[in-house]
C-alpha positions as CSV (number, residue, x, y, z in Angstrom):
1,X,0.0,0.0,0.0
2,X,2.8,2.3,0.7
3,X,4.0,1.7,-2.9
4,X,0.3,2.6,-4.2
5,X,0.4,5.4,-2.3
6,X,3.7,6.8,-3.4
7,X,2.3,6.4,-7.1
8,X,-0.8,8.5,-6.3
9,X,0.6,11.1,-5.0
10,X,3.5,11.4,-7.9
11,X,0.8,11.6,-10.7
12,X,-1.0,14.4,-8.6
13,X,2.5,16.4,-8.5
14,X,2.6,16.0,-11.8
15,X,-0.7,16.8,-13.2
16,X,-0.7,20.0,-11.2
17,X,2.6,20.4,-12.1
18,X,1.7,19.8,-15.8
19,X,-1.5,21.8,-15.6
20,X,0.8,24.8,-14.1
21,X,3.4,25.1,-17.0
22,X,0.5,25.0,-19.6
23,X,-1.2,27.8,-17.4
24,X,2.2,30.1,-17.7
25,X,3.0,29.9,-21.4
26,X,1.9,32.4,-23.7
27,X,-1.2,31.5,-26.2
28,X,-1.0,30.7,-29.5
29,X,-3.4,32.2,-31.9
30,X,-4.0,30.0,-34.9
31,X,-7.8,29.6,-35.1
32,X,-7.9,28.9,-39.2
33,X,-5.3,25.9,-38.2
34,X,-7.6,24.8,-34.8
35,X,-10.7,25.2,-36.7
36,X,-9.8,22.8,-39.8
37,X,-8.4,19.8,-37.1
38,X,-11.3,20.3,-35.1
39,X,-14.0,19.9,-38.1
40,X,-11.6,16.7,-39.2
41,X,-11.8,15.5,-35.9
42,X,-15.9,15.6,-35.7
43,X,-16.1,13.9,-39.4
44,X,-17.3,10.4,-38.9
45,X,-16.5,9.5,-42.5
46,X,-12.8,10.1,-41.7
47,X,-10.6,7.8,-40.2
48,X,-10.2,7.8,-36.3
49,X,-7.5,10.8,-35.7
50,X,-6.0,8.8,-33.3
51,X,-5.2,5.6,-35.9
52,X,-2.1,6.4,-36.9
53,X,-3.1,6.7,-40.5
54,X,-1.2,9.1,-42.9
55,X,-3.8,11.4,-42.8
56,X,-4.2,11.3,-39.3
57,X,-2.3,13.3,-36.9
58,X,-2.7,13.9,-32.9
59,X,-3.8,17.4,-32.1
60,X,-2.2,19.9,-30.0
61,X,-2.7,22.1,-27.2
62,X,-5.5,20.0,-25.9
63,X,-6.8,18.2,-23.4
64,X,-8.2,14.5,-23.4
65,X,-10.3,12.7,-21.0
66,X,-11.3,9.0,-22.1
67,X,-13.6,6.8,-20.5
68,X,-14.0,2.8,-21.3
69,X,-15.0,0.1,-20.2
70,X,-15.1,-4.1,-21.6
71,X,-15.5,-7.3,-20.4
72,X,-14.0,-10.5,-21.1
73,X,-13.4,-14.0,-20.9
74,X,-9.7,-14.9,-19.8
75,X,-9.0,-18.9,-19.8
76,X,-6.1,-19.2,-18.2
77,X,-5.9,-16.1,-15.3
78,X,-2.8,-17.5,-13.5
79,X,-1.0,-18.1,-16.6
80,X,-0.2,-21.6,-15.4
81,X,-1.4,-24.5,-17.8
82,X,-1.0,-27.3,-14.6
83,X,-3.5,-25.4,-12.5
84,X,-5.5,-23.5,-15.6
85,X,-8.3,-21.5,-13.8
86,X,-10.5,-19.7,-16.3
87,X,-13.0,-16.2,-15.1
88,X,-15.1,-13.6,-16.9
89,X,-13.6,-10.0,-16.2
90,X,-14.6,-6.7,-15.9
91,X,-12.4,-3.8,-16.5
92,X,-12.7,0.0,-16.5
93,X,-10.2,2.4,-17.1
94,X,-9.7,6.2,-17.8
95,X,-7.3,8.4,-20.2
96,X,-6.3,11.8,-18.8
97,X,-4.0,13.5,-20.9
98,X,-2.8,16.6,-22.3
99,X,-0.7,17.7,-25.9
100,X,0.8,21.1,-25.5
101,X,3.4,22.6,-28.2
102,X,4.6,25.8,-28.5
103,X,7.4,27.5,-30.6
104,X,10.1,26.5,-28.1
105,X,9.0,23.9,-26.1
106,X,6.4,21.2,-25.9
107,X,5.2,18.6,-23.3
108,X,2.5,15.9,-23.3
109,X,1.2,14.0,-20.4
110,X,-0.4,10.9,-20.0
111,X,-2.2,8.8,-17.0
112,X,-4.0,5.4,-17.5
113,X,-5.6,4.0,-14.9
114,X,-7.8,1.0,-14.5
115,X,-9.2,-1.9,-12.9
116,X,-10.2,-5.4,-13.0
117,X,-12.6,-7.7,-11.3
118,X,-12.2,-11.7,-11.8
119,X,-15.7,-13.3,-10.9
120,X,-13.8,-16.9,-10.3
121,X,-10.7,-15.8,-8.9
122,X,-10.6,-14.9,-5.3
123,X,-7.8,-12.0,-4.7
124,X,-7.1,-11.4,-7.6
125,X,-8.9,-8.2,-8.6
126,X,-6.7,-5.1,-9.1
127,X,-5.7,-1.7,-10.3
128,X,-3.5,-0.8,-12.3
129,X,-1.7,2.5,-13.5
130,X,0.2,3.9,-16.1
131,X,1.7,7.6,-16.4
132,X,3.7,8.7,-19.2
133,X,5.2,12.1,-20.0
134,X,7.4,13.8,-22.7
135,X,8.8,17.3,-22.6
136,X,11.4,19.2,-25.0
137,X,12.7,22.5,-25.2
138,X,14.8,24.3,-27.7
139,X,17.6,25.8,-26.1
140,X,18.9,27.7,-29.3
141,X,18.5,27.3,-32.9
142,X,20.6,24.5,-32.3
143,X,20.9,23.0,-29.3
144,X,17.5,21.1,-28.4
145,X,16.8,19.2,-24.7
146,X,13.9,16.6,-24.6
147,X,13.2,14.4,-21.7
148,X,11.1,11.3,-21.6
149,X,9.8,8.4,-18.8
150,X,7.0,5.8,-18.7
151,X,6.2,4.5,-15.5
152,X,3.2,1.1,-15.1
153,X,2.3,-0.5,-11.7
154,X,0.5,-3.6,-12.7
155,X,-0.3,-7.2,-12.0
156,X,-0.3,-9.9,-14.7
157,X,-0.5,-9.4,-18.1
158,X,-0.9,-6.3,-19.3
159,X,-3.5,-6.4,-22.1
160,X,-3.0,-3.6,-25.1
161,X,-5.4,-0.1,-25.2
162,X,-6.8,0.8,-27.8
163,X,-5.7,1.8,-30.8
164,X,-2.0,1.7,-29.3
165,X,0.4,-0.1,-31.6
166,X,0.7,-3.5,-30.4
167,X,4.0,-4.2,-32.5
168,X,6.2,-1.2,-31.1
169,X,9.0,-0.3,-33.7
170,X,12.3,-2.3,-32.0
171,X,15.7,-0.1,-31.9
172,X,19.2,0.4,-31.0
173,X,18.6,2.2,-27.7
174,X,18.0,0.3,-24.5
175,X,14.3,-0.4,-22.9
176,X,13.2,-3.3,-20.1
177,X,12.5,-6.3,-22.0
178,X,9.2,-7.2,-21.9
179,X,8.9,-10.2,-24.4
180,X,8.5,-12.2,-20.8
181,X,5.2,-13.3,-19.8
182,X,5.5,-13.4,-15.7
183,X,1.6,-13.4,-14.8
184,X,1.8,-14.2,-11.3
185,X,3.6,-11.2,-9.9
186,X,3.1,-7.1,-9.1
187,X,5.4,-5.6,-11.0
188,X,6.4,-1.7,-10.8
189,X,9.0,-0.7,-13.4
190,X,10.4,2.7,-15.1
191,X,12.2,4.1,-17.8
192,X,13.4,7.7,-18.2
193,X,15.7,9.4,-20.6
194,X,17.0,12.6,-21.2
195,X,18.7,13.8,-25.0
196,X,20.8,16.7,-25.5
197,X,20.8,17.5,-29.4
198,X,23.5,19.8,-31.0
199,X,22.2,20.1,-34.5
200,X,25.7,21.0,-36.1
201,X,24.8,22.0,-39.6
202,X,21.8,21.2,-41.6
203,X,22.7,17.8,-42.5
204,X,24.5,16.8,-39.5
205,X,23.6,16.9,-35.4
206,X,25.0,14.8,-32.1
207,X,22.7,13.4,-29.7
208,X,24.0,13.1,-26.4
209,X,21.8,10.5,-24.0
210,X,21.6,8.7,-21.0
211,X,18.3,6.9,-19.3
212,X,17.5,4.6,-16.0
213,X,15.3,2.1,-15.7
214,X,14.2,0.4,-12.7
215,X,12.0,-3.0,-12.6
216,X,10.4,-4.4,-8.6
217,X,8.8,-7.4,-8.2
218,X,6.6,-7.7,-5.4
219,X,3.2,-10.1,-4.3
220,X,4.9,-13.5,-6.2
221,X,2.6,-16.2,-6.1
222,X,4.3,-19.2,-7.4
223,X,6.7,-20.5,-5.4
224,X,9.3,-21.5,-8.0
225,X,9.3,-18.0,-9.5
226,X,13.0,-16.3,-8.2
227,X,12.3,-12.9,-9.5
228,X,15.6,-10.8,-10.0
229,X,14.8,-6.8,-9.6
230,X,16.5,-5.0,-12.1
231,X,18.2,-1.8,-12.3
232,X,19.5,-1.1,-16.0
233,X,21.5,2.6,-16.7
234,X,22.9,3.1,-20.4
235,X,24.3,6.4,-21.8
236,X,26.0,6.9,-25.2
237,X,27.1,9.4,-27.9
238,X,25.1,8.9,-31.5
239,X,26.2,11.0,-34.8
240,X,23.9,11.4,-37.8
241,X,24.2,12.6,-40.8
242,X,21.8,13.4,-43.6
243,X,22.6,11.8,-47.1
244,X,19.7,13.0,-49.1
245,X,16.5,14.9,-48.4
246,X,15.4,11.3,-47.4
247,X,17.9,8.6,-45.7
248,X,20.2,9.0,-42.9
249,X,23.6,7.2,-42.0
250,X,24.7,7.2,-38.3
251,X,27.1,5.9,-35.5
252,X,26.3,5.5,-32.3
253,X,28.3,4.2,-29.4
254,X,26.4,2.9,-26.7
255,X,26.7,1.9,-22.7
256,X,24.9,-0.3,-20.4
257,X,25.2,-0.8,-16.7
258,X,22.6,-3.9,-16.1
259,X,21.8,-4.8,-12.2
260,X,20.3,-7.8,-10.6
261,X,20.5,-7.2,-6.7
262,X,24.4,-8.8,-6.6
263,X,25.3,-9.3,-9.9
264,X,25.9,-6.4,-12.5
265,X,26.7,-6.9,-16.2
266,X,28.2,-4.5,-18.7
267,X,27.6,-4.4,-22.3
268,X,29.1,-2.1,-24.9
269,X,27.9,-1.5,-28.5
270,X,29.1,0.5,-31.1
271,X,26.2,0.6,-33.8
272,X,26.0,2.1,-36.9
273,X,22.5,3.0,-38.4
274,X,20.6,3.9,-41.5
275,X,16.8,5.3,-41.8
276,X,15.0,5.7,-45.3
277,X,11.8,7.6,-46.1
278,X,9.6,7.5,-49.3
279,X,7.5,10.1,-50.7
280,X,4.5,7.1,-50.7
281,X,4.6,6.5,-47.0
282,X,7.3,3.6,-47.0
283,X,10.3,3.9,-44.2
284,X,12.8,1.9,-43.4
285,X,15.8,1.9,-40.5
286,X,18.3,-0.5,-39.9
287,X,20.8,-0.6,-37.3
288,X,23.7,-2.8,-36.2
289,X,27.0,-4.1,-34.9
290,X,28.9,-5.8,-32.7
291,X,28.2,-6.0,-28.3
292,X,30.8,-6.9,-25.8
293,X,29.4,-8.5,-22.8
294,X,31.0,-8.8,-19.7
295,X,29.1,-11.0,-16.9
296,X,29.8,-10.6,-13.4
297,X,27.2,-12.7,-11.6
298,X,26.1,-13.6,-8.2
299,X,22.9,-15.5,-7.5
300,X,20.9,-18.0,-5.5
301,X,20.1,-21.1,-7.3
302,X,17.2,-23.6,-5.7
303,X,19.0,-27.2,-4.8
304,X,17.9,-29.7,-6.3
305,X,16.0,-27.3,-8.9
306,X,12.7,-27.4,-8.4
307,X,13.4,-26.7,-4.1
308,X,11.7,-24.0,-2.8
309,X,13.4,-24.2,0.4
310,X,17.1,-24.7,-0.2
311,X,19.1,-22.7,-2.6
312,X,23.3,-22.3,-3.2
313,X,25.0,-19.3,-4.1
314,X,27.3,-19.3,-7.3
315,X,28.8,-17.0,-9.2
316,X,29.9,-16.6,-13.2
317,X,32.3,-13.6,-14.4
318,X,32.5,-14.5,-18.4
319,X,33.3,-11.8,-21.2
320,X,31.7,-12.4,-24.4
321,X,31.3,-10.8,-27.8
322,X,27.5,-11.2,-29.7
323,X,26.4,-9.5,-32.8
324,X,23.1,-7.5,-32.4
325,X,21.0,-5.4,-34.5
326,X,17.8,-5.0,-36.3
327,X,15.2,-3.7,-38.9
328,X,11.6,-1.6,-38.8
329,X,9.9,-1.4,-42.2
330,X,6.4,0.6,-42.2
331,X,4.2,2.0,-44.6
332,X,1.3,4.0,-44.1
333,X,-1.8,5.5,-46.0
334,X,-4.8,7.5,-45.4
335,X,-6.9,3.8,-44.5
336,X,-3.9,1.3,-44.1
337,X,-0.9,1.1,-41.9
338,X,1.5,-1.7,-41.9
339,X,4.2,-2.1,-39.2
340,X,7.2,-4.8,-38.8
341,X,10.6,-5.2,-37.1
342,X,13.0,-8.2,-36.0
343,X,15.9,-7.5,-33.9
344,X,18.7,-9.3,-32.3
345,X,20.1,-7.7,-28.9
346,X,21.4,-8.2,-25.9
347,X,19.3,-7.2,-22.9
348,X,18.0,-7.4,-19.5
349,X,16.2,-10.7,-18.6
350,X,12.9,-9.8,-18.1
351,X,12.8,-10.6,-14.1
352,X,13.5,-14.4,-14.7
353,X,17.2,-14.5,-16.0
354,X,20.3,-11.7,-15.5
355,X,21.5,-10.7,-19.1
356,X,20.4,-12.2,-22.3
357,X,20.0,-12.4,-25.8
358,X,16.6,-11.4,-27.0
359,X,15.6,-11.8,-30.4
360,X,12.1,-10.2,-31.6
361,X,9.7,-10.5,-34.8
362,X,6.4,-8.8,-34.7
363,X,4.1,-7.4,-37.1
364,X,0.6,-4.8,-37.1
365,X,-2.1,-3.9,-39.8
366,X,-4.2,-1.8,-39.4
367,X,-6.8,-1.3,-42.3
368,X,-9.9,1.1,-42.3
369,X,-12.3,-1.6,-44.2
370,X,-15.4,1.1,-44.8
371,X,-16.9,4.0,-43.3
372,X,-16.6,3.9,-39.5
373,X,-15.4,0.1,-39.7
374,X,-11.3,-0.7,-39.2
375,X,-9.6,-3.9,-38.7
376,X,-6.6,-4.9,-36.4
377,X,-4.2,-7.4,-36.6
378,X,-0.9,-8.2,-35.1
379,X,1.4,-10.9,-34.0
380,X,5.0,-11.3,-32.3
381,X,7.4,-14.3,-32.0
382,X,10.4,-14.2,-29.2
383,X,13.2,-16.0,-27.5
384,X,14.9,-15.0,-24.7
385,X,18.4,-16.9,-24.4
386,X,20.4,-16.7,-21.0
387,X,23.8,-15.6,-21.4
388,X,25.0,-17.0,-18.3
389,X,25.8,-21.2,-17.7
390,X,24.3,-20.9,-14.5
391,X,20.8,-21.0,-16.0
392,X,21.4,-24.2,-17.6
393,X,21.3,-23.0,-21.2
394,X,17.7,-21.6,-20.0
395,X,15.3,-20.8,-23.1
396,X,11.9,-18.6,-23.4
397,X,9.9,-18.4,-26.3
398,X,7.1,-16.7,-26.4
399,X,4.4,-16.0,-29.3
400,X,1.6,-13.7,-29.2
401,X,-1.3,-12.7,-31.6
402,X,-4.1,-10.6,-31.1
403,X,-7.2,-9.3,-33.9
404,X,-9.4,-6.9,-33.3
405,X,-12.6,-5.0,-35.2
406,X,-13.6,-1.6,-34.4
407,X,-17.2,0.7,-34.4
408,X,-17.0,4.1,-34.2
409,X,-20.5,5.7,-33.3
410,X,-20.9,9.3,-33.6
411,X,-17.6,10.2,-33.7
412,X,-16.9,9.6,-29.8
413,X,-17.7,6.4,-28.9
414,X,-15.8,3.1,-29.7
415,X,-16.8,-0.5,-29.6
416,X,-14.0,-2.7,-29.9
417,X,-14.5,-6.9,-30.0
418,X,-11.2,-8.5,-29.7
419,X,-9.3,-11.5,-29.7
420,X,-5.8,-12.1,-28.1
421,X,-4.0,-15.8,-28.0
422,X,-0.7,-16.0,-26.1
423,X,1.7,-18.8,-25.6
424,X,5.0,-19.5,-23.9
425,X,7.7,-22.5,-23.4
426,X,10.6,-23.2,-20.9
427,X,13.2,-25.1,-21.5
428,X,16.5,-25.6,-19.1
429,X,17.8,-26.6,-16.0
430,X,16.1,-24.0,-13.9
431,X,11.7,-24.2,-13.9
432,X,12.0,-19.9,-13.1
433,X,8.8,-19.4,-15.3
434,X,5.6,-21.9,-16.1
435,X,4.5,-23.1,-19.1
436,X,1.1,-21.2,-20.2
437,X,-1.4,-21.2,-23.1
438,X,-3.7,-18.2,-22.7
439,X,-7.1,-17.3,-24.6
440,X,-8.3,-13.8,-24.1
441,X,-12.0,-13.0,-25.9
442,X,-13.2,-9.1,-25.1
443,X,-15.6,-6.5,-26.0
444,X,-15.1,-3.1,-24.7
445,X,-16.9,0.4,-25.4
446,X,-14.4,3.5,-24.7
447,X,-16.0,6.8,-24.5
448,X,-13.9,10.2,-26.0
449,X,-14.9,13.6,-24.1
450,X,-14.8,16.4,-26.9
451,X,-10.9,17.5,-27.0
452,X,-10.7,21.0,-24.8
453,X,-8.6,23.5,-26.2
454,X,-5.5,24.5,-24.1
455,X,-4.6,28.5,-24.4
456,X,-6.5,31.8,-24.6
């Protein structure tokens, strides 16, 4: 409760906060500019703005409150095919956020919260929250800051919103892997980065960076589950320069400082990188290079492995050199986006190993079929690979696939029937993580308040 608490009251600093800065900046006047988005945003005929569409684009200086609300049949709640317990649920939720942009700075704010209610499953209602926020500010005409964190305090399996992008684009820079299914646990995790961008010339800029990320595990109800905590800190130096009016070549030389209570890993990566954009709503990036790991590692193993009671310590320190890298394709136009990327890296383990290698495929399509009608589907294959021989040669794959149809009613109010299918496999010495097969069948109704115009 403590934990809860500390959560509230950080989202209240910062939506007064938030609601303060937009208070003190000066107004903008552009009414031909607000008035044309805001009679695109009442056109039912159009696709929804929030689609990510070609046409589409988020407005600005506004506020948003979202209401919804679904329920759902979930077959396997404790994501534990030996003791599969099946329960409707019923989930509500809110969106509270706000877009402001002005000629030298900008910030958006985001908070999510919901809650769920399991008619078969004793204890095992909860709320969950998510609060994101994104600020920049333009020091000069060429030096630019921007500042970034995401922060979720959830139980289980976090299920996608709607119309979020289910396959996010991978990349170079470093995030928590979440490609691990761990349903059976509270978890509370972080990320927050901060950019310094010297724009050199037109073609050419440096981007200094460095972020923190923090993952807790807390409430773990099975037994053989040895959660490690993780506390991951990265910093780096990445050049770009521009080749034509559309593809970029870059360098970047990257940092990471990866620890598991006793144990702390190192990796360093120097990357280079190449993004491509067509005039028809194709783009392409590509990124990749060699990563030197070095494993210093210190943890308590159950003896015999499936003990609960009796555990050894033991310790690894190993350097190693892996190859890592990846690809995003997209294309997008005014009724169809399609999203894909694969990626090989070295990572964080996801709360059930130290460092691994993670390799990631996942696609999205979106298509708007007719006149208030669009489709959604989206899929994602991963392994996670322990780099360390204490695991055993430890192996998690996972698989994931979701498809979705969606009903816009007059413009503000969303019915959504959806389908997600999730799967996952073990394999090694240690049993850290169950095998589970999960169906998830939903229909949900979200509810859009009129956008409020920030600004005299």
């Amino acid at each position: 409760m403590e934990i809860v608490r500390k959560v509230v009251i950080d989202v209240l600093f910062l939506l007064v906060g938030a609601a303060a800065w937009v208070a003190a900046l000066p107004a903008q006047e552009n009414q031909e500019n607000t008035s044309t988005q805001q009679d695109r945003e009442e056109d039912p005929s159009q696709p929804l703005h929030y689609a990510n569409y070609s046409e589409a684009s988020t407005p600005k200086n506004i506020l948003v409150i979202d209401f919804n609300g679904l329920t759902a049949y979930d077959d396997n709640v404790l994501g534990d095919n030996a003791d599969r317990v099946g329960s409707a649920v019923f989930q509500g939720g809110a969106h509270i956020g706000l877009e402001e942009e002005r000629n030298r700075s900008a910030l958006s704010l985001d908070y999510l919260p919901e809650f769920l209610y399991y008619t078969n499953v004793n204890g095992y209602n909860q709320v969950n929250q998510s609060l994101r926020f994104g600020a920049r500010y333009d020091l000069s005409r060429h030096f630019e800051l921007r500042f970034e964190d995401t922060g979720t305090y959830y139980t289980g399996i976090a299920s996608p919103r709607l119309n979020e992008n289910e396959s996010p684009a991978s990349g170079p820079l470093p995030s928590l892997n979440n490609t691990v299914l761990i349903p059976l646990a509270r978890e509370l995790w972080d990320e927050g980065r901060v950019d310094a961008v010297y724009q050199m010339s037109r073609r050419s800029n440096f981007d200094f960076f460095g972020s923190a990320a923090v993952r807790n595990f807390s409430a773990i109800d099975n037994p053989l589950e040895n959660l490690f905590n993780t506390q991951a800190f990265s910093g780096g130096l990445a050049y770009t320069y521009r080749l034509t009016a559309t593809s970029t070549l870059g360098i970047m030389a990257l940092h990471q400082n990866l620890r598991y209570g006793a144990s702390l890993d190192r990796i360093e990566s120097p990357l280079l990188t190449y993004a491509w954009q067509g005039k028809s709503g194709f783009t392409v990036s590509l990124y990749g290079g060699p990563q030197y790991v070095r494993l210093n590692d210190n943890l308590l193993l159950p003896n015999p492995p499936t003990s609960t009671t009796t555990f050894i310590s033991v310790r690894q320190a190993a350097d190693k050199w892996e190859g890592g890298g990846g690809a995003n394709v997209g294309w997008r136009s005014p009724r169809t986006v399609v999203l894909g990327s694969a990626q090989r890296l070295s990572s964080d383990g996801g709360g059930i190993f130290t460092s691994v290698i993670s390799t990631v495929e996942s696609f999205e399509i979106r298509r708007h079929v007719v006149r208030h009608w669009d489709f959604l589907v989206g899929g994602e294959n991963a392994q996670t690979t322990a780099l360390s021989a204490l695991f055993g040669g430890a192996v998690v794959n996972t698989q994931a696939g979701s498809l979705k149809i969606e009903r816009e009613f007059a413009g503000n109010l969303v019915a959504q029937l959806g389908y997600v299918a999730g799967r996952q496999r073990v394999s090694g010495t240690y049993p850290f993580q169950v095998d589970m097969n999960r169906n998830y069948v939903s229909l949900g109704f979200f509810y859009r308040f009129k956008r409020l115009p920030l600004g005299r």
